[in-house]
C-alpha positions in Angstrom: 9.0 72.8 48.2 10.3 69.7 46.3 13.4 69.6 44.3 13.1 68.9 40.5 15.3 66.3 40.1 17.1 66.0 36.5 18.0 63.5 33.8 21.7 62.7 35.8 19.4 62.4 39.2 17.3 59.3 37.3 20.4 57.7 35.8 22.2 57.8 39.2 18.9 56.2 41.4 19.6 52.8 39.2 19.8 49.9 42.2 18.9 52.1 45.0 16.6 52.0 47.4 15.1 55.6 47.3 14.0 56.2 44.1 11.9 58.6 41.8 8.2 58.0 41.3 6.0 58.4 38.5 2.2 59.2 37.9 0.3 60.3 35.0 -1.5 64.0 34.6 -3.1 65.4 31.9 -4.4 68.7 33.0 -3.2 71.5 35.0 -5.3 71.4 38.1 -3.8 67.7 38.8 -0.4 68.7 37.9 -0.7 71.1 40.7 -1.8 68.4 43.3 1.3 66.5 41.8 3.7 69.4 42.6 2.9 69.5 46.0 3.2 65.9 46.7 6.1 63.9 47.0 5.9 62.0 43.5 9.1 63.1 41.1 7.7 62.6 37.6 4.7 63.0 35.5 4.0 61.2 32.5 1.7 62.7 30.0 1.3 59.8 28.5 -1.2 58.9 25.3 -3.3 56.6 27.7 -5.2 60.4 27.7 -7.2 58.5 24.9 -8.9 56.7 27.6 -9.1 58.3 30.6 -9.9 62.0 29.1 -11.1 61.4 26.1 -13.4 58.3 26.2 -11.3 56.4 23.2 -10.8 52.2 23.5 -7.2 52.6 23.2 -4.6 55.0 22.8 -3.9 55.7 18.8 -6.7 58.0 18.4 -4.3 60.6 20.1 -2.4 62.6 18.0 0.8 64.9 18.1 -1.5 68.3 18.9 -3.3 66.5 21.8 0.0 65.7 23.5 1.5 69.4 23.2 -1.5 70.8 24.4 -2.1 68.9 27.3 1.7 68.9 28.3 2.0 72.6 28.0 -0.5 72.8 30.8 0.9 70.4 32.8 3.9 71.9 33.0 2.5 75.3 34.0 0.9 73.3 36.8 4.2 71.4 38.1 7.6 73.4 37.8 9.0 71.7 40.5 8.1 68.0 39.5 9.8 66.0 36.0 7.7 66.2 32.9 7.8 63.6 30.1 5.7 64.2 27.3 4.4 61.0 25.5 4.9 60.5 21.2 1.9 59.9 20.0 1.3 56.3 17.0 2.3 58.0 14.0 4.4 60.3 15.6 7.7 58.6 14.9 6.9 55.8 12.4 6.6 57.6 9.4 10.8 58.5 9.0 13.4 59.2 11.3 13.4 62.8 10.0 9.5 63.0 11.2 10.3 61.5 14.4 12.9 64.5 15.0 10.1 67.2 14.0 7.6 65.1 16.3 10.1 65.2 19.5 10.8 69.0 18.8 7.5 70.1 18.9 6.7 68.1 22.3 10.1 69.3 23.8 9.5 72.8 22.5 6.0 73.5 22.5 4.6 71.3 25.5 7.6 72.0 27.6 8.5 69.1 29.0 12.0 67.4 30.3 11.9 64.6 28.0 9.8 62.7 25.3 8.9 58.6 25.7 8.6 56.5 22.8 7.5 52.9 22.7 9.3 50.1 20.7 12.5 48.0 21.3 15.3 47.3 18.6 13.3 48.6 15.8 13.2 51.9 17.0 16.8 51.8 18.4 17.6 54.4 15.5 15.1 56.7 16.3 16.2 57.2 19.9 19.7 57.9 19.2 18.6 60.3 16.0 16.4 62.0 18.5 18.9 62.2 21.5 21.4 63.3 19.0 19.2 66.4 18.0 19.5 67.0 22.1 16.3 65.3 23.8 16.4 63.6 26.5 14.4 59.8 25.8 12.6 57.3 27.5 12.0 54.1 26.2 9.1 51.8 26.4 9.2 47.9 26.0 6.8 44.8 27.0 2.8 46.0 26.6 3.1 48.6 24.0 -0.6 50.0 23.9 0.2 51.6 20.8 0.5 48.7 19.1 -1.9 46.2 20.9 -3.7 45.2 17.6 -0.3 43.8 16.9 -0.5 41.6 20.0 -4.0 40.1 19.9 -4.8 42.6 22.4 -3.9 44.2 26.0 -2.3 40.9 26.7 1.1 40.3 29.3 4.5 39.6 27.0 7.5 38.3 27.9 6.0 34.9 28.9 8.8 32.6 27.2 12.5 32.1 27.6 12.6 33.8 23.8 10.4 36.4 24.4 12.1 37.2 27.5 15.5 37.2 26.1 14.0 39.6 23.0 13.2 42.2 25.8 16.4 42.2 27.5 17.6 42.8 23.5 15.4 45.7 23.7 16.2 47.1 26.9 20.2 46.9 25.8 19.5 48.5 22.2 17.5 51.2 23.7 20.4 52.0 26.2 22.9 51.6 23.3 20.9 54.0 21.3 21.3 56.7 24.6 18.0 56.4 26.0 18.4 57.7 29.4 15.4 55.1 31.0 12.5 52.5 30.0 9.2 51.8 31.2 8.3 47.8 31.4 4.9 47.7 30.8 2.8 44.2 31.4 5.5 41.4 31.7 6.3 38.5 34.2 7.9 40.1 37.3 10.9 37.4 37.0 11.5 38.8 33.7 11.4 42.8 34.8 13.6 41.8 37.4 16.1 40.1 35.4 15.8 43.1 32.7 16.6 45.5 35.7 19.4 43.4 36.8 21.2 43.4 33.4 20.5 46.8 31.5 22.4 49.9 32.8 19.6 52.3 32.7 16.5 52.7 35.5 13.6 50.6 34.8 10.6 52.1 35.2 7.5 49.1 36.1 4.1 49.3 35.5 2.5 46.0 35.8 6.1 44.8 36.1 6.2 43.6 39.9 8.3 45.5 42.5 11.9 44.2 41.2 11.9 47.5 38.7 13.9 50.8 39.7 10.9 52.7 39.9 7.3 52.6 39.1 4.6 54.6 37.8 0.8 54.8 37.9 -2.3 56.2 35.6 -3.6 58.8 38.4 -7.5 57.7 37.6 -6.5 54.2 38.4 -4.4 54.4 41.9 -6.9 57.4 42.9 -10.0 54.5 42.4 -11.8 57.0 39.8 -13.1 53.8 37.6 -14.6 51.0 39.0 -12.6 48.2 37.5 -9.0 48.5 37.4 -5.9 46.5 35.9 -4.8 43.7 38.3 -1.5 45.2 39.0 -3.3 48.8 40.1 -3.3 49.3 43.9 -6.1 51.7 44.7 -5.0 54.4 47.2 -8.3 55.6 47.3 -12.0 55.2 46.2 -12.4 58.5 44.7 -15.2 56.9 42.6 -17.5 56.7 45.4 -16.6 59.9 47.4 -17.4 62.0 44.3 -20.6 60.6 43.5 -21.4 60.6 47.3 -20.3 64.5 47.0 -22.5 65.3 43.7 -25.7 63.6 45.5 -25.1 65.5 48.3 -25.0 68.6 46.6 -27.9 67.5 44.7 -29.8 66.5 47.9 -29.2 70.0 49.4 -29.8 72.3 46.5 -33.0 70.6 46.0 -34.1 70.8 50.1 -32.7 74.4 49.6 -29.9 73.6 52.7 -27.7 75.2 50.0 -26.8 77.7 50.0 -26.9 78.4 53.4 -25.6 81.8 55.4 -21.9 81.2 55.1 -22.1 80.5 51.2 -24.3 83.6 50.4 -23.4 87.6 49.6 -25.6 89.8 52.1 -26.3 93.5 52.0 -28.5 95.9 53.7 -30.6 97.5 51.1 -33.1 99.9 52.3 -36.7 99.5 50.6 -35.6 96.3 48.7 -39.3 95.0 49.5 -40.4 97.9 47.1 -38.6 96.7 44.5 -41.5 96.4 40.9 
């Protein structure tokens, strides 16, 4: 059995080789599979909108959604490190909100820590919430939440300016106490160069190898939808092997092959012919 590594564990894996990984689970029969691999962390992130719930985007998910999800996720992994998403609206409303909004996801759902995207802006939201005692991620670069913002799911960071503004962020963030921050959908040169100069982990998705650690949605590295982002590797075409599976069963339940001896209840019941 794995150990669950802690919030000093992360911070102390910045620049080395062996590091924690990340996936994303949203249910408790993944997050058991999770805890019984080798993979650290679990994001229950708000990308739920589109792998569970069938949404375009992600803002459609709201503050009850995450808690209930990451509630179950937790009961499914008590050995891996669970960070529980804020949902848009979550945390833009007043600082005061954005307190209530991180207690419920702490309390409620569970979880080791809450991730919130933004860079300088929400600077003073991280340290009010780490302040109140929990633990924060940050979130910089793509920001689905806020994609309407950006002309859609489009890679940032492309200029000397706009690179420089996310090393800002990445500072501010770690000024503000966040303890860690995803890099979401920019130039690897610039993740790297980020990594190099902030003192806390980076954590890369779509962000090139340079980061301290990476992290995955499961559907996509487990190949459950056809298409995938570019930088998605997938580990497995679990698309095909469960449609294969459900024709199968199809196939066999229809040919009557199933359910054969071993999948069937027997008893010797005297006179069962007789039965009217």
């Amino acid at each position: 059995m794995k150990k669950k590594i802690t919030v000093p564990d992360i911070l102390a894996c910045k620049g080395k080789n062996k590091v924690p990984t990340m996936i994303t689970c949203y249910d408790y029969t993944n997050a058991k599979l999770v805890d019984e691999s080798d993979i650290d962390m679990i994001l229950v992130g708000d990308s739920m909108g589109m792998t569970m719930m069938g949404y375009n985007g992600t803002v459609g998910v709201t503050l009850d959604d995450i808690i209930y999800h990451t509630k179950h996720v937790v009961a499914g992994a008590p050995n891996t490190f669970v960070i529980g998403d804020m949902p848009f609206g979550s945390y833009n409303v007043s600082i005061e909100d954005a307190i209530r909004s991180a207690n419920r996801i702490f309390m409620e759902g569970g979880c080791d820590c809450v991730k919130l995207e933004g860079g300088t802006e929400v600077a003073p939201i991280i340290k009010a919430i780490v302040n109140a005692g929990i633990p924060v991620c940050g979130h910089i670069g793509l920001t689905p939440q806020t994609v309407a913002m950006m002309g859609g799911f489009k890679v940032q960071g492309k200029s000397l300016e706009a690179a420089q503004e996310l090393l800002d962020s990445a500072r501010a963030i770690a000024e503000a106490g966040a303890f860690m921050v995803v890099l979401e959908g920019i130039p690897a040169v610039v993740a790297n160069a980020i990594t190099e100069k902030a003192n806390i982990p980076t954590v890369g998705i779509g962000a090139g190898a340079g980061c301290d650690m990476q992290v995955l949605v499961a559907q996509d590295l487990l190949g459950m939808n056809e298409w995938v982002p570019k930088f998605v590797k997938k580990y497995v075409d679990l698309h095909s092997i469960v449609i294969g599976a459900y024709n199968e069963y199809v196939k066999e339940s229809n040919e009557r092959v199933f359910p054969s001896e071993p999948y069937q209840y027997n008893a010797k019941i005297e006179g069962i012919e007789n039965l009217k």
